[in-house]
C-alpha positions, 0 to 999 in steps of 0.5 A: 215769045208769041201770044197765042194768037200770033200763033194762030195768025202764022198757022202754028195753031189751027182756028176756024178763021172766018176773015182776014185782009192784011191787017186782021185775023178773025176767027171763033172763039173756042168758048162761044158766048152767043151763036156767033163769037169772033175774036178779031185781032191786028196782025201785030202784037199790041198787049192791052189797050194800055199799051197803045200810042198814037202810031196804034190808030190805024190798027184799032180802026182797022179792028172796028171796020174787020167788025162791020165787015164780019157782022154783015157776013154773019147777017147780024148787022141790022139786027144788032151785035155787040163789040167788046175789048176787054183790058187786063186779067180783071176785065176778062183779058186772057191773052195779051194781044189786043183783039175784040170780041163780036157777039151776036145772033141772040138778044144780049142782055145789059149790064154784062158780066 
């Protein structure tokens, strides 16, 4: 069965999609953290980070250029934002395709959670 954000990715499900190449989908999160909430996805479905193999590298590296990319586009590159990949039900992972979070546009306070 399709994760959600497969879903979203084959436009069965509407997002505000903010980026997107041939490996990455980016959109906003539906329930904004900060001014700027983008959740970044591989175009492939991989559960947790648990779940990834050596063949995975490209897709993860792929996620983390999209991030650079974006936060330059949101104009929070040099002021600072924040990357965030959360792993299973008790780190805040609810639905099971990898994807990072990119939070920016206030002071972000540590530690989070």
């Amino acid at each position: 069965m399709a994760t959600l954000f497969t879903k979203i990715i084959n436009r069965e499900i509407p997002a505000k999609i903010i980026y997107e190449n041939e490996n990455v989908l980016a959109f906003e999160d539906i329930n904004p953290q900060a001014p700027h909430h983008v959740l970044i996805v591989p175009k492939v479905e991989i559960p947790t980070i648990n779940d990834l193999t050596p063949e995975n590298v490209h897709h993860v590296g792929n996620l983390f250029l999209a991030a650079k990319d974006i936060a330059k586009q949101l104009g929070v590159s040099e002021r600072g934002y924040r990357v965030v990949m959360n792993c299973n039900a008790e780190a805040g992972q609810t639905v099971f395709h990898l994807h990072l979070h990119l939070l920016g546009g206030r002071r972000l306070s540590w530690p989070p959670g």
